[in-house]
C-alpha positions as CSV (number, residue, x, y, z in Angstrom):
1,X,10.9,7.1,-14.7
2,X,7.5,6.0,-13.3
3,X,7.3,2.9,-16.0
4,X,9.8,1.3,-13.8
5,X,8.0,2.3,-10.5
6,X,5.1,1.2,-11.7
7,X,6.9,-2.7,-13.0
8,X,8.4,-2.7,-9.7
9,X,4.6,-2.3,-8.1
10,X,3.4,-5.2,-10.3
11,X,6.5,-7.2,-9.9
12,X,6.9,-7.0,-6.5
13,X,4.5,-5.6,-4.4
14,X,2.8,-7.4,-1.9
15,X,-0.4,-5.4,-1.8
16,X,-4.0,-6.9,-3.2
17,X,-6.8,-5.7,-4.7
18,X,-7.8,-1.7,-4.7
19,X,-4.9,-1.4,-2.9
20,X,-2.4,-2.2,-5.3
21,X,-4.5,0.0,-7.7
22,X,-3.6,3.0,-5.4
23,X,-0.2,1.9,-6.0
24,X,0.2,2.0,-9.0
25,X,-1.8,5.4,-9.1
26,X,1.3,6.4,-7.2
27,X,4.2,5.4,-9.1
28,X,2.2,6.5,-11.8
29,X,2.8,10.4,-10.9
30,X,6.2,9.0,-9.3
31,X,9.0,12.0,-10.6
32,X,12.1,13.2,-9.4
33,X,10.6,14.9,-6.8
34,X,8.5,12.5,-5.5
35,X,4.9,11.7,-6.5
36,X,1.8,14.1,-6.0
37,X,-1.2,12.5,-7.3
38,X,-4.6,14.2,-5.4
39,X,-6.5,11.7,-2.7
40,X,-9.4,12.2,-5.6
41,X,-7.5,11.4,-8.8
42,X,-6.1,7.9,-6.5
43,X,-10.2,7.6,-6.7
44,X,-10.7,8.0,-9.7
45,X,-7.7,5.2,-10.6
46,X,-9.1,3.1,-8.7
47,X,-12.8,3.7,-9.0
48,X,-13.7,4.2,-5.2
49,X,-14.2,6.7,-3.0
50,X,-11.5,8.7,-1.1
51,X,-12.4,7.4,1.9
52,X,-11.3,4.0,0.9
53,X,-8.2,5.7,-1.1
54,X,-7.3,6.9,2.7
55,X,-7.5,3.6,4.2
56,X,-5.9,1.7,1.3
57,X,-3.1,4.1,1.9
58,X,-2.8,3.4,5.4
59,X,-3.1,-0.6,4.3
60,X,0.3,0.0,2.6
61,X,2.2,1.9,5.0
62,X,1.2,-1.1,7.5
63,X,2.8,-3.3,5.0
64,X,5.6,-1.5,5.5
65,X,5.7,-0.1,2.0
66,X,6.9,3.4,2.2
67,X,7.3,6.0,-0.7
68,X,8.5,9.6,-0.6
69,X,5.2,11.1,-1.9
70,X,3.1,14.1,0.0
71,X,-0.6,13.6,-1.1
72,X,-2.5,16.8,-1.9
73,X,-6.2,16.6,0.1
């Protein structure tokens, strides 16, 4: 299921840059349950720290873009 999560993020997604590499780190884990990628391996995807993972996330929930996922610390 998360191939077309993750053609939805390219598709349609209004985020830029790292942040639409967090994204995609996202729907990439997306299951029936939800997605529950680590703040660390969103990090590692996109190749920054977690700090910036943390405020990249809180760039897309500003946007409005909202995703039943519960990230692990």
């Amino acid at each position: 299921m998360s191939i077309e999560i993750m053609t939805a993020v390219l598709k349609y997604s209004k985020a830029h840059g790292r942040a639409k590499l967090v994204l995609l780190g996202i729907a990439n884990h997306q299951g029936d349950e939800g997605a529950w990628p680590s703040i660390a391996t969103l990090a590692r995807y996109a190749n920054a720290s977690e700090r910036s993972v943390k405020r990249d996330i809180q760039e897309l929930i500003q946007m409005g873009i909202s995703f039943p996922i519960a990230l692990k610390p």
